[in-house]
N, C-alpha and C positions, 0 to 999 in steps of 0.2 A: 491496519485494520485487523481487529480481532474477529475472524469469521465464525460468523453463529449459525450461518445458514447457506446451502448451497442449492442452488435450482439449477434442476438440467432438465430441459425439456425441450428441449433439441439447439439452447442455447445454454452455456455454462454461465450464473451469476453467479455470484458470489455478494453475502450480503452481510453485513455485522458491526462494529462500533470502532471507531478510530480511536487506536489507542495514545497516538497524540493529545489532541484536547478532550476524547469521551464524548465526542458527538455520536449522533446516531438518528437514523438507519442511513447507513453508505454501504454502497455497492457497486460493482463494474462487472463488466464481459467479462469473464475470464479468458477471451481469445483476442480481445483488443487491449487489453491496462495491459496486460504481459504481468502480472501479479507477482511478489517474489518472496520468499519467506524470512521474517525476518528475527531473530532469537530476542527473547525477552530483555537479556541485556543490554543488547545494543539499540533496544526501544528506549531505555531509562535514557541512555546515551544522547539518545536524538532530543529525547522531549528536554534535557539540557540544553539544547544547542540547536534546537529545531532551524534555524536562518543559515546554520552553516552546512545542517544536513541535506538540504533542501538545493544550497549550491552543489553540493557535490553529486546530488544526484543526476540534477539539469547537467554538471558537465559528463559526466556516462552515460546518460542519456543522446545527449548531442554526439555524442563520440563513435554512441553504436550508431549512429543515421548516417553518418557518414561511410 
């Protein structure tokens, strides 16, 4: 997600446009998605290969719950 907008009023959102498909308005907690920053390059990357991005991140995901 490309952030356009941040509210903090005693909770952090975070609100702006997936740079994936260009949808919009998405937003999350910034204290529960755990947000993470990601470089313009390796967006182009994903949106190539977005099914494989998406596995690798459920398995680091998983990996850090354990």
């Amino acid at each position: 997600m490309l952030c356009t907008e941040i509210d903090d009023d005693g909770w952090v959102v975070l609100s702006g446009v997936s740079l994936i498909d260009g949808t919009y308005p998405r937003s999350c907690d910034a204290q529960h998605c755990e947000p993470i920053r990601i470089p313009a390059e390796e967006v182009m990357a994903i949106k190539q290969d977005l099914q494989g991005y998406s596995r690798r991140r459920k398995a680091e995901l998983d990996a850090s719950s354990t």
